[in-house]
C-alpha positions as CSV (number, residue, x, y, z in Angstrom):
1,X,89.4,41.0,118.9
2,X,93.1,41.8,120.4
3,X,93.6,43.8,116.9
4,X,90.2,45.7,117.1
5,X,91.1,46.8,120.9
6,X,94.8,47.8,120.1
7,X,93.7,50.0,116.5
8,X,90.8,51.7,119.4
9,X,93.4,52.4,122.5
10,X,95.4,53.7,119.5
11,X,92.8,56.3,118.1
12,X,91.7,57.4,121.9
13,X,95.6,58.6,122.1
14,X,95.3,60.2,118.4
15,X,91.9,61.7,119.8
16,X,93.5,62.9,123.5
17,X,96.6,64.3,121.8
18,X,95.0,66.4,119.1
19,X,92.6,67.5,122.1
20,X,95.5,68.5,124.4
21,X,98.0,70.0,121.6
22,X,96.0,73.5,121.3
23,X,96.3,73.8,125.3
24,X,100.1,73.4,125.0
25,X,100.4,75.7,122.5
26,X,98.1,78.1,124.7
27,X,101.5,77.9,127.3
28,X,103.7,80.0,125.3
29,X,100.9,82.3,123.9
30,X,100.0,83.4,127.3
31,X,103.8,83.4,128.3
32,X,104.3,85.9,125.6
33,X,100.9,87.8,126.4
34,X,102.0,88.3,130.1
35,X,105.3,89.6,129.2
36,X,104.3,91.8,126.8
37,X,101.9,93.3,128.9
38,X,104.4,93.8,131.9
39,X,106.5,95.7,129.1
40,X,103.5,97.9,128.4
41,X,102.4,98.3,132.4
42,X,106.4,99.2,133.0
43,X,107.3,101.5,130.3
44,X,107.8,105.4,130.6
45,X,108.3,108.0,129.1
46,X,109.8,111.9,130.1
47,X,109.3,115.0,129.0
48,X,111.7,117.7,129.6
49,X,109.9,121.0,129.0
50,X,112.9,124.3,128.4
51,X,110.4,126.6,129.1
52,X,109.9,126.0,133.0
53,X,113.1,123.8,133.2
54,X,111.4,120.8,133.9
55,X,111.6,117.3,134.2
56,X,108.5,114.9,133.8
57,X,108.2,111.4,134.1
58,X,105.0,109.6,133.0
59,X,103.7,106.0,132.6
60,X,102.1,103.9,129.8
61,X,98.7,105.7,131.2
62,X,100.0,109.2,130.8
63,X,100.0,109.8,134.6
64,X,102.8,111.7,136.3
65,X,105.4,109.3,138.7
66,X,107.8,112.6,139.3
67,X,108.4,115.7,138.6
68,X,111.4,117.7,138.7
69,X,113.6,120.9,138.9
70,X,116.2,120.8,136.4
71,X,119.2,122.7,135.0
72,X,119.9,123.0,130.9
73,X,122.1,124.5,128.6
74,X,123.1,128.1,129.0
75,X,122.6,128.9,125.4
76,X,118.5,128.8,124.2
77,X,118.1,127.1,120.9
78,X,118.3,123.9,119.3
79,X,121.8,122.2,119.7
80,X,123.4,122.5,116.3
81,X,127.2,121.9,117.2
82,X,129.4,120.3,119.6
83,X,130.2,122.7,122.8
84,X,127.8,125.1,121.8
85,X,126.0,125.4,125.2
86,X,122.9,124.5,123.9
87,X,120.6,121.5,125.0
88,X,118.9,119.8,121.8
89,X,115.2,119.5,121.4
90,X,113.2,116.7,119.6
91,X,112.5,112.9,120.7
92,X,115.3,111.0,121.7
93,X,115.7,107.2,123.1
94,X,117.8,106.6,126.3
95,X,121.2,104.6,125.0
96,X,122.5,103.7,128.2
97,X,122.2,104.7,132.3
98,X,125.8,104.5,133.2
99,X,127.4,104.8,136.6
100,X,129.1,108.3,136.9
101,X,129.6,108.3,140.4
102,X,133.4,108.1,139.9
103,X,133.7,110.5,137.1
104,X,134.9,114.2,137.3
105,X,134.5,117.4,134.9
106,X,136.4,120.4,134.6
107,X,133.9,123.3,133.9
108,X,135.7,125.5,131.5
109,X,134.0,128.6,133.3
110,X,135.9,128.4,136.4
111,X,139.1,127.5,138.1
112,X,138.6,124.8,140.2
113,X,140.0,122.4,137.9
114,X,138.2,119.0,138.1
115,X,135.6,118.3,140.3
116,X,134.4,115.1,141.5
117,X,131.0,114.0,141.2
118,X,129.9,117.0,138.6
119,X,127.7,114.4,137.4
120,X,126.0,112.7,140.2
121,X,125.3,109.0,140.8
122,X,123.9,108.1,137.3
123,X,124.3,109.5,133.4
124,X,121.7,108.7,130.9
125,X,123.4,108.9,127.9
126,X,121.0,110.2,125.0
127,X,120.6,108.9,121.4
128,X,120.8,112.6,120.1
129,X,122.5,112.4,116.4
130,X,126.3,114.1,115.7
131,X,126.5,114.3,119.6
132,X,128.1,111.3,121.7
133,X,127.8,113.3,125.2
134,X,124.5,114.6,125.9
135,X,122.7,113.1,128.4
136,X,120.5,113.2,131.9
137,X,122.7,113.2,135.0
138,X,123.3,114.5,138.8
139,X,124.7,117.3,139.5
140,X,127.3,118.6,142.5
141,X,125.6,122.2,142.6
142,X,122.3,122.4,143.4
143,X,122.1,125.9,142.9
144,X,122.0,125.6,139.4
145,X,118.1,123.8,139.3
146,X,115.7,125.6,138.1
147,X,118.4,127.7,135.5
148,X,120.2,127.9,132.1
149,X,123.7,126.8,133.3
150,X,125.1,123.4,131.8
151,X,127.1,123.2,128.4
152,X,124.0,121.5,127.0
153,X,123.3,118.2,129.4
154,X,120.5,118.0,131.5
155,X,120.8,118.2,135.5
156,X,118.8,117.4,138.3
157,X,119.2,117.0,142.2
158,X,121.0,113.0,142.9
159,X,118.5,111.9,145.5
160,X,115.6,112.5,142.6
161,X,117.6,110.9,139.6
162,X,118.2,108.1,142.0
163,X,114.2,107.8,141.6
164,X,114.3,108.2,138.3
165,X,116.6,105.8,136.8
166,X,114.8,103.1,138.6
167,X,111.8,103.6,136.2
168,X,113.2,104.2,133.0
169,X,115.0,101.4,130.5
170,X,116.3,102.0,127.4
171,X,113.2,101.4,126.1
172,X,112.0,104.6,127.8
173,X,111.4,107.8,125.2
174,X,112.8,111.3,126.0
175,X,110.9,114.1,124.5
176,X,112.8,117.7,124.4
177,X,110.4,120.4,124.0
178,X,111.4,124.5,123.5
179,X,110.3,127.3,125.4
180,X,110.0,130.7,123.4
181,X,113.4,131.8,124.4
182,X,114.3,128.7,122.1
183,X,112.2,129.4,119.5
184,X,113.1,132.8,118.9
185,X,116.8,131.7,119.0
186,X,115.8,128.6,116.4
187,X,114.3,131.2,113.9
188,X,116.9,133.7,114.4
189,X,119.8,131.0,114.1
190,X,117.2,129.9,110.5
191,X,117.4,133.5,109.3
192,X,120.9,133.5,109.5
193,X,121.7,130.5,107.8
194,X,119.3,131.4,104.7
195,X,121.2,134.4,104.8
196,X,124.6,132.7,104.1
197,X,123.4,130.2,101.6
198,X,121.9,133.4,99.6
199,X,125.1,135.4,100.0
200,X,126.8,131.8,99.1
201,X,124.4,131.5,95.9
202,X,125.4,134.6,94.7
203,X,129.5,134.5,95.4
204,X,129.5,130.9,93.5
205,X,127.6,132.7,90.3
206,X,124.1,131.4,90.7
């Protein structure tokens, strides 16, 4: 009788445990569901359009959180080489948003040497391949938003990049699109370059 009670309190626990295992497991499933949802509901994306020198910031919905007046490179066109002036086009991820608040840049158009704060309080450095320097940032002039005027970053008034860099991670996406000053400069640079592969072709005998 003592051996036929101790086998039944011992399947009740086998029953109660395999009834209470898939609820534990539920834990981290819905741990992981929650957080991945928060990543969805928190991620962003921006859109800087060359045509009206704008900056756009959307959310996972495709609504707008901000919209800015921004500065690019003074050269149209797709950036193609280191210090060309030109601000690159395509889809880029964020690498980093670094503190630039102490750093300086001498602007090779002028003579007043280094200036402090050139590049506001923030720099979000860019992914953009063969290019280590391109990137969203502050600016010290003002009077260059809503213009063609950097060596090829991307500027915008402090007190609105303050607002921006606290809704993008690096998780955020940065798409670069052209304007038609751009694109006539893309297929003009594209006629050029067939040019001198042809001219190339025909100097190496082929």
């Amino acid at each position: 009788m003592l051996i036929k009670s101790i086998l039944q309190k011992r399947k009740n626990s086998i029953l109660w445990i395999l009834i209470i295992i898939p609820y534990l497991l539920l834990i981290p499933a819905t741990v992981w569901y929650y957080h991945t949802l928060n990543s969805i509901e928190n991620s962003s994306f921006i859109v800087i359009n060359k045509a009206d020198l704008t900056l756009t910031l959307y959310n996972y919905k495709g609504e707008v959180l901000q919209k800015s007046k921004i500065a690019i490179g003074k050269k149209p066109g797709n950036k193609s080489a280191k210090s060309d002036y030109k601000t690159p086009e395509g889809i880029f991820n964020i690498v980093d948003v670094e503190d630039a608040s102490k750093w300086s840049h001498d602007f090779k158009d002028d003579s007043l040497g280094a200036i402090p704060g050139a590049y506001g309080p923030y720099f979000i450095r860019l992914n953009v391949p063969g290019q280590k320097g391109i990137g969203i940032h502050g600016t010290h002039d003002n009077n260059s938003l809503g213009t063609r005027a950097s060596e090829g970053c991307i500027r915008m008034n402090n007190n609105e990049l303050l607002q921006l860099v606290k809704n993008v991670t690096t998780a955020s996406v940065v798409v670069i699109t052209p304007g038609a000053e751009d694109v006539a400069a893309n297929m003009q640079n594209d006629s050029a370059s067939k040019v001198k592969q042809q001219k190339t072709r025909h100097c190496s005998g082929f």
